[in-house]
PAKEZA-175826 format. One record per residue (C-alpha): x, y, z. Coordinates in steps of 0.5 Angstrom, whole numbers, padded with zeros to 4 digits, always signed. Last residue first. Example, Ala and Ser with C-alpha at 12.3 -4.5 7.8 and 13.67 -1.06 7.14 Angstrom:
// residues 2
+0027-0002+0014+0025-0009+0016
END
This chain:
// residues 648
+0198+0279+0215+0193+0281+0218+0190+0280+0210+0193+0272+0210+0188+0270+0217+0182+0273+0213+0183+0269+0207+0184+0264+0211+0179+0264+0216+0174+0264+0209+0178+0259+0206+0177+0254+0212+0169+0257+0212+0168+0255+0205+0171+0249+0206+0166+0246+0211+0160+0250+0206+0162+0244+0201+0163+0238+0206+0156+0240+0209+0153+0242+0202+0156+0235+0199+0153+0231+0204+0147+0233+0204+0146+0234+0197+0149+0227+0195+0155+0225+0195+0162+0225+0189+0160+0229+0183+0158+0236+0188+0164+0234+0191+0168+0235+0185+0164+0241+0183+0165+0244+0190+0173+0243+0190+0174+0246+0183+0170+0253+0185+0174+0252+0192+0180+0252+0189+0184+0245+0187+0182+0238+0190+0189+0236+0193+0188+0229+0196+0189+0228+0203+0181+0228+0204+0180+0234+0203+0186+0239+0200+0182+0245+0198+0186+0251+0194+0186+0259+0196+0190+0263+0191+0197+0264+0187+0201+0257+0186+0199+0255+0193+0195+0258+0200+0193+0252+0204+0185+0250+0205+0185+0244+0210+0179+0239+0211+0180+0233+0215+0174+0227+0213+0169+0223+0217+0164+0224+0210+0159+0225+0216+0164+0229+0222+0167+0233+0217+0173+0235+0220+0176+0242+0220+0183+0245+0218+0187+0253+0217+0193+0252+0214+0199+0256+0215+0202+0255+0221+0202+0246+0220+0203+0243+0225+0196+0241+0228+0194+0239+0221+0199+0232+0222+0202+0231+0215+0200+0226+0209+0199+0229+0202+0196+0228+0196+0197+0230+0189+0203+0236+0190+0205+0241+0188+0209+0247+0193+0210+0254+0190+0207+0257+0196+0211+0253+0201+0207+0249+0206+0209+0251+0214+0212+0247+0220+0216+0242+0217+0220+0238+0224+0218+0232+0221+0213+0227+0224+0209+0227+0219+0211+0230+0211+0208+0224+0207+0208+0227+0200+0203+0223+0196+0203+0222+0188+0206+0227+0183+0211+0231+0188+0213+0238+0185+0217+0242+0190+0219+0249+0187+0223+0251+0193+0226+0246+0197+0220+0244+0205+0223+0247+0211+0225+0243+0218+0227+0235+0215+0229+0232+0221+0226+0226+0219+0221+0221+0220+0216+0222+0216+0220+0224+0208+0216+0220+0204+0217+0222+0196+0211+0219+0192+0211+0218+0184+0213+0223+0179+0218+0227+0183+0221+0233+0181+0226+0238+0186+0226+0244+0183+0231+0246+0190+0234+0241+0194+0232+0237+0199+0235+0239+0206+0236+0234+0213+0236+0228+0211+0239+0223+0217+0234+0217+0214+0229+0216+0218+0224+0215+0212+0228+0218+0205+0224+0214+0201+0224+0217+0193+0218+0214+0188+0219+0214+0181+0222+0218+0176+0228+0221+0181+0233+0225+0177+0239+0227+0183+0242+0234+0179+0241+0237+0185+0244+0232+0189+0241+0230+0196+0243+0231+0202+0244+0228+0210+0246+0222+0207+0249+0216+0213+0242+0211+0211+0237+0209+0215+0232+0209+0209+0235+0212+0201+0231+0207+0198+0231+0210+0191+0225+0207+0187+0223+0208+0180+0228+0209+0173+0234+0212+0178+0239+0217+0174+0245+0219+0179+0249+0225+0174+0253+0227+0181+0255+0220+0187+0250+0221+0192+0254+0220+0200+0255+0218+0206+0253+0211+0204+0254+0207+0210+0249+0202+0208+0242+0201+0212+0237+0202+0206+0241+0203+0200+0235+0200+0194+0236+0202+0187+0229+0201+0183+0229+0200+0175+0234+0203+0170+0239+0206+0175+0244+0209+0172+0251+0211+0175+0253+0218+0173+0258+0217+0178+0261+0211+0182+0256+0209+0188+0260+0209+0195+0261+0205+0202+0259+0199+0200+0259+0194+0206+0252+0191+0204+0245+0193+0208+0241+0194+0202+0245+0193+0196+0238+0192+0190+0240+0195+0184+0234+0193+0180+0234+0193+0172+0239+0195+0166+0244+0196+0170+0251+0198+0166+0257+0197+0171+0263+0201+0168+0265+0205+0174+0265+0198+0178+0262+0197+0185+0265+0197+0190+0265+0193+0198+0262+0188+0196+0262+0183+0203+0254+0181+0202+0248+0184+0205+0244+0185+0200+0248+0184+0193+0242+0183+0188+0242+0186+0180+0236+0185+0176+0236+0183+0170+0241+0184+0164+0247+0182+0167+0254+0185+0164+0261+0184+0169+0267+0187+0165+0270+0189+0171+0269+0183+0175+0265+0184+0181+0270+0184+0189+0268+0182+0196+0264+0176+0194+0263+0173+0202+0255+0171+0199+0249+0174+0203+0245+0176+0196+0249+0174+0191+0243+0174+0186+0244+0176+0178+0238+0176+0174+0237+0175+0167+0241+0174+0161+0247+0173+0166+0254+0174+0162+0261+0173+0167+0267+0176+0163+0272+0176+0169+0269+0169+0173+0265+0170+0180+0269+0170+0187+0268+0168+0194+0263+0162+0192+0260+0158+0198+0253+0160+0197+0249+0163+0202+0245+0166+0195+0248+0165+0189+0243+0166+0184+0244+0167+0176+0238+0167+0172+0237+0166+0165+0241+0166+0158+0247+0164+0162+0254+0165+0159+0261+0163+0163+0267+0165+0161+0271+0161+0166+0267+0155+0170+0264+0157+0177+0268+0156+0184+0266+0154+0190+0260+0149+0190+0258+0148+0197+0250+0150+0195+0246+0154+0199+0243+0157+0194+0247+0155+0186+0241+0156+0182+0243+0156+0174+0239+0158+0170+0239+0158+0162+0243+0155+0158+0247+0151+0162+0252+0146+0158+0256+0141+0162+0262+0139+0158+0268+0142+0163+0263+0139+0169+0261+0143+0175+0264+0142+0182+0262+0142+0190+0256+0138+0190+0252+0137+0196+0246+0141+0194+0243+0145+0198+0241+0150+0192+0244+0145+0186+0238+0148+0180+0240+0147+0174+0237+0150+0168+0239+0148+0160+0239+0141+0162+0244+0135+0159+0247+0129+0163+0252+0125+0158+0256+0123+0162+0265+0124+0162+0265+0128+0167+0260+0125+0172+0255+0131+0175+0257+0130+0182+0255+0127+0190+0248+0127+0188+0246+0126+0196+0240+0131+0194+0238+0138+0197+0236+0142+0191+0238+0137+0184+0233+0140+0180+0234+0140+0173+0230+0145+0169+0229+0145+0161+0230+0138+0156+0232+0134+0161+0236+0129+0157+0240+0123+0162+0244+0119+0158+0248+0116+0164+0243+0116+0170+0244+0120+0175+0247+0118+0182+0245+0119+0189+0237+0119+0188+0233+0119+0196+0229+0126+0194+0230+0133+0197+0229+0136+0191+0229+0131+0184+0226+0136+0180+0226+0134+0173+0223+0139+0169+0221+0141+0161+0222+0135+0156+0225+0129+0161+0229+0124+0157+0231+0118+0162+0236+0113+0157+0237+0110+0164+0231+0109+0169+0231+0114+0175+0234+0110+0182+0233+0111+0190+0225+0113+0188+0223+0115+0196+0220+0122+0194+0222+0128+0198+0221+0132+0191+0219+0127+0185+0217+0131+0180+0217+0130+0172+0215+0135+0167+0213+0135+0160+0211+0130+0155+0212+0124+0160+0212+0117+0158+0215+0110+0163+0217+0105+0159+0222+0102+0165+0216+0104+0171+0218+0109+0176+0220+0106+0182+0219+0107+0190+0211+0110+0190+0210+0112+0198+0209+0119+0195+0212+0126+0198+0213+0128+0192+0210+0124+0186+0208+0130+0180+0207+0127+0173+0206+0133+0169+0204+0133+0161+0201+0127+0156+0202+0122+0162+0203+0115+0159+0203+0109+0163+0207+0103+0160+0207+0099+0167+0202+0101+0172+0205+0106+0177+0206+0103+0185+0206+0105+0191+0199+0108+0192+0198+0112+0199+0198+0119+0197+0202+0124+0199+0202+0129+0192+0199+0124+0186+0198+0129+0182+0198+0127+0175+0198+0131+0169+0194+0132+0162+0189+0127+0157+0189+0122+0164+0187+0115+0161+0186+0111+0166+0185+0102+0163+0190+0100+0168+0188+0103+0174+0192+0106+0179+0192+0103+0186+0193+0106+0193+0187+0111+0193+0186+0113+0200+0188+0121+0198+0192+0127+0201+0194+0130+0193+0190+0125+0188+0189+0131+0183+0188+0128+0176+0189+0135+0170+0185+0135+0163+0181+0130+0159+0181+0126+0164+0177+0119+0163+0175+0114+0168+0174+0107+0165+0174+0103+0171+0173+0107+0178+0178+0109+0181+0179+0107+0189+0179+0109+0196+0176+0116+0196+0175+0119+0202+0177+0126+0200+0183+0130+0201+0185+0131+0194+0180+0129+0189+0181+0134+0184+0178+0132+0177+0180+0136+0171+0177+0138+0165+0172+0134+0160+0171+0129+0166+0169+0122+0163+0165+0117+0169+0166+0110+0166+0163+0107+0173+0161+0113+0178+0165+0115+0184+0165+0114+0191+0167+0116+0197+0165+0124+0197+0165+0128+0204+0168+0133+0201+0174+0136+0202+0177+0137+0195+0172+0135+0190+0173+0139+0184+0170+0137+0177+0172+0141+0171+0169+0143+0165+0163+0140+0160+0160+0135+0167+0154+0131+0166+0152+0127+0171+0149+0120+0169+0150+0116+0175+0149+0121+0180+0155+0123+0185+0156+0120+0192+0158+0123+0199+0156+0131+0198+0157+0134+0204+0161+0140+0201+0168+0142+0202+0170+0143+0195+0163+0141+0191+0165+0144+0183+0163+0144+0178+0166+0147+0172+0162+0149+0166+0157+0146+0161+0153+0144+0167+0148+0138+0166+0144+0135+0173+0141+0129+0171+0139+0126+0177+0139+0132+0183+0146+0132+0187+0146+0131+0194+0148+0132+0201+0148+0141+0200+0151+0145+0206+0155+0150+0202+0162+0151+0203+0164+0150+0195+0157+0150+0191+0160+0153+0185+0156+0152+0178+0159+0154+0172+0156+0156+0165+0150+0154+0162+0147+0151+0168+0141+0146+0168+0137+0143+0173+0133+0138+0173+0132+0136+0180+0132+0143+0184+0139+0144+0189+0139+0143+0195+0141+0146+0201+0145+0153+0201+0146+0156+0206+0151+0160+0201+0159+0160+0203+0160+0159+0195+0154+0159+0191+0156+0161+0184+0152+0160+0178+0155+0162+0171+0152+0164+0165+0145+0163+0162+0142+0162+0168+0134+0159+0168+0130+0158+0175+0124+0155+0174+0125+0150+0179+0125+0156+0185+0132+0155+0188+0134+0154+0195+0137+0155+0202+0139+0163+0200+0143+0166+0206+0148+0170+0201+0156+0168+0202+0156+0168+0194+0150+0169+0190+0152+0171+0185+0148+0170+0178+0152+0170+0171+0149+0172+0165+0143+0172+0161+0139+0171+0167+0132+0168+0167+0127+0168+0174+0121+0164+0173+0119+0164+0181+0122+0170+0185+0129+0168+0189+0130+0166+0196+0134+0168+0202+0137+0175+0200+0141+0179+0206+0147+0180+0201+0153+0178+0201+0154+0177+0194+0148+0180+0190+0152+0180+0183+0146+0179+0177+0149+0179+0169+0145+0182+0164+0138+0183+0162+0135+0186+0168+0128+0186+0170+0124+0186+0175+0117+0186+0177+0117+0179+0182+0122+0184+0187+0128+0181+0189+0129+0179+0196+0134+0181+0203+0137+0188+0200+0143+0190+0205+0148+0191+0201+0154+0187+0200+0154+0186+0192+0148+0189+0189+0152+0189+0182+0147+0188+0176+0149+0188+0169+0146+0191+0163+0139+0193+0161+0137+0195+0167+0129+0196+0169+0126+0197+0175+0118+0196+0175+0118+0197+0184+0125+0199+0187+0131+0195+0190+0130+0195+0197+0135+0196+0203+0140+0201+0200+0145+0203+0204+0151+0202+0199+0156+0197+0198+0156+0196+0190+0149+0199+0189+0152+0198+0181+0147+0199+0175+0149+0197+0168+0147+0201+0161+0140+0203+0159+0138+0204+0166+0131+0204+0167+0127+0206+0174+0120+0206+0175+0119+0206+0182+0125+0211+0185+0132+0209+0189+0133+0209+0196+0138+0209+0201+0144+0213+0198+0151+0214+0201+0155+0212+0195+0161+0206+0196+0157+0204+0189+0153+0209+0185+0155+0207+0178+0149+0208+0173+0152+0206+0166+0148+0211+0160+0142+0213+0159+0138+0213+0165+0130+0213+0164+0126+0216+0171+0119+0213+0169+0114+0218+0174+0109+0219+0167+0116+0222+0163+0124+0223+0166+0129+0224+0162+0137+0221+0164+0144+0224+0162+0149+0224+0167+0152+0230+0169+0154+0228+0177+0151+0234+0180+0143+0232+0176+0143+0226+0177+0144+0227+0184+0139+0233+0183+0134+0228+0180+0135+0223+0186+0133+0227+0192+0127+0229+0190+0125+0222+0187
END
């Protein structure tokens, strides 16, 4: 309690103490905090975080009206006279077991806890998690209002009668057989359990994940309500009588064969499958995945209506009047050509690997096309994408005049030497490492500019940058004037030596081992400018970096007096003009810095203010004893330079 109150008191929370009881009326937030005990008789009226804290033992008569985080602390048991009325977070404690008649409104978490079993009165209105817990068994009759996740425990069995209106789910566990009348309101995951068998007529109301399990067979009547995860399972044989309110994922598994007039109200995912057809009356409401499956044909009249990805798969030909009502992947198959008189339609394509070398005249991409790798080696005049465009590897030499991407152009690594002058892109601009060596004086970006390592030798002027614009590693020598960046200017092993006066930066600005050896002055930065590693000798006049300035392994000797900045990075020993100390218990570097006028405090890299400011936040952030010795620490730093500034 002595320490306690003037805690309270440094923090400016409200509280009132009457006959011993310390009542807080508002959250009571102690978490990374280096207090080891708390008073009997607390009330919290709002929510209570020890969050990675010292303490050992929750007080006794402890009352907290809102939630309850004891996450990682060194607490092994909950006293029988508390109460707390929302959610409970003890993940990563030394708890072992919990009080008799225990009732909690919200969630319990009891993650990686030593914890073996429950008490059979146990009541939580929210969701139970005992991850990685060493937790054993579970209370017959037991109910859970919400979700209960006994991943990576030691549990064999399940209790008769077991009711969970969330999610369940037994990955990793040791359970080899599920109760009879098991009620499961969410989803049912058992991947990589010991689970063999399943009960007959079982109806999961959200997905079932049997991935990695022993399972051989389905049982009849099985209800899905939501996803059929079967990836890496024994099964070789669907059910006829299977209702799957979703998708399908049969990703490496044995079955061979899909029952006729199957109907799939999202996904069907079949790659790596041993399945060798796809069935004539075969329904799928959305996507259909066949990467590196062994289907060789694809029934005619296919409508697909949101992906058909055939990546890598064993189909050379397309069928005639296939509709793929979105994506049509194509990545690394022997489809040889889209026949010109077909009528295939999709509104994205994907050919990245791919092995044809030409687009048809009436082939309509709306969206995306995605040629990576690919051999095609011209793309057709006047060509209007909604989406993406991305060329990356790709055989292209040159892109069509009057070339419109709605979203991203990537042509990273082509042999493109030249953009077309009226080039309109939406999205982000890449052009890393390919042979463009100008750029044009009309480019708009709306986005990123990325032309790290390109042969680009100079930026037109009064270009802007609505997003990021990367240089690092190209023979830039120079900035062009009016340069506008929106974020980040990479500038990093570049030929620059300086910077534009008129250069507006609104992010971040790297000029790390670049051969910088002169910022102009009234330089403003919003974000963080890094200069370490370079040959930097003497910071502008009126410098304002928002963020972090990272000085280290520059030849900067002194901090100017009208520098701004948030947090700096910089090796003390270097500095004339500072006077610095550690502070062994905060294990902190303290440095005091003559700026804007009078002595301020730098404590922990971060700009804290003058020395009145610097106290009333340390005063704020640790207990008395800590704040005394990190405040009297910053006394004699101002002190000494104080009297170092009147010598001089």
């Amino acid at each position: 309690m002595e320490q306690f109150i003037p805690f309270l008191n440094t923090r400016e929370i409200k509280y009132s103490v009457e006959d011993n009881t310390v009542t807080i009326f508002e959250n009571l937030d102690l978490a990374g905090m280096r207090i080891e005990v708390l008073p009997d008789n607390l009330i919290v009226n709002g929510d209570l975080d020890l969050k990675v804290t010292k303490i050992k033992k929750l007080p006794d008569n402890l009352t907290v009206n809102g939630r309850l985080c004891a996450r990682y602390t060194k607490i092994k048991a909950l006293p029988a006279n508390f109460n707390v009325k929302g959610s409970i977070d003890l993940m990563g404690t030394k708890v072992t077991s919990l009080p008799d008649n225990l009732t909690v409104n919200g969630d319990l978490n009891l993650n990686e806890t030593h914890i073996k079993s429950l008490p059979a009165n146990l009541t939580v209105e929210g969701n139970l998690d005992l991850r990685g817990s060493h937790l054993l068994v579970l209370p017959d009759k037991f109910h859970v209002a919400g979700k209960l996740d006994l991943s990576d425990t030691k549990i064999d069995r399940l209790p008769d009668n077991l009711n969970v209106q969330g999610d369940l789910n037994l990955d990793r566990t040791r359970i080899k057989e599920l109760p009879e009348n098991l009620n499961v309101a969410g989803s049912l995951r058992l991947n990589d359990s010991k689970i063999k068998k399943l009960p007959d007529n079982l109806v999961i109301a959200g997905n079932l994940d049997l991935s990695n399990t022993r399972i051989k067979k389905l049982p009849g009547g099985l209800k899905v309500g939501g996803e059929l995860k079967l990836y890496r399972t024994r099964i070789k044989k669907l059910p006829d009588d299977l209702t799957v309110a979703n998708g399908i994922s049969l990703v490496r598994c044995k079955i061979r064969k899909l029952p006729d007039n199957l109907t799939v109200n999202s996904y069907l995912d079949l790659g790596f499958s041993k399945i060798k057809k796809l069935p004539d009356n075969l329904t799928v409401a959305n996507g259909i995945s066949l990467v590196r499956c062994k289907i060789r044909k694809l029934p005619d009249n296919l409508t697909v209506n949101s992906y058909l990805d055939l990546g890598f798969s064993k189909i050379k030909k397309l069928p005639d009047n296939l509709i793929v009502n979105g994506y049509l992947g194509l990545r690394g198959t022997n489809v040889k050509k889209l026949l010109k008189h077909s009528n295939v339609q999709c509104t994205s394509l994907g050919l990245e690997y791919a092995k044809i070398k030409q687009l048809p005249a009436n082939i309509e991409e709306k969206n995306s096309l995605y040629l990576d790798y690919s051999k095609l080696k011209k793309l057709p005049d006047n060509l209007c994408l909604k989406g993406d465009l991305t060329l990356r590897y790709a055989a292209i030499k040159k892109l069509p005049d009057k070339l419109i991407v709605g979203g991203d152009l990537d042509m990273s690594r082509t042999r493109i030497k030249k953009l077309p002058e009226n080039l309109k892109v939406a999205g982000k601009l890449n052009f890393s490492s390919t042979k463009l060596e100008k750029l044009p004086h009309n480019l708009h970006i709306s986005s990123d500019l990325d032309l790290h390592n390109s042969k680009v030798r100079k930026i037109p002027d009064n270009l802007k940058v609505n997003g990021t614009l990367d240089l690092y590693n190209t023979k830039i020598k120079k900035l062009p004037k009016n340069l506008f960046v929106k974020n980040t200017l990479y500038l990093s092993n570049t030929k620059i030596k300086t910077l534009p006066s008129d250069l507006k930066v609104e992010g971040d600005l790297w000029l790390s081992y670049s051969n910088i050896k002169k910022l102009p002055d009234n330089l403003k930065l919003n974000g963080d400018l890094y200069l370490n590693n370079t040959n930097i000798q003497k910071l502008p006049k009126n410098l304002f970096v928002k963020n972090t300035l990272d000085i280290r392994h520059t030849k900067i000797t002194t901090l100017p007096e009208d520098l701004a900045f948030g947090r700096i990075e910089l090796n003390p020993k270097k500095i004339k003009n500072i006077v610095y100390k550690n502070c062994p218990s905060i294990k902190a570097t303290i440095f005091a810095v003559y700026l804007q006028g009078e002595i301020k405090i730098v404590g922990g890299n971060t700009l804290v203010g003058n020395l009145t400011e610097f106290e009333q936040r340390t005063d704020k952030l640790f207990l008395q004893a800590e704040a005394d010795e990190y405040k009297q620490i910053a006394r004699d730093c101002a002190a000494q330079l104080q009297q170092k500034l009147s010598f001089n």
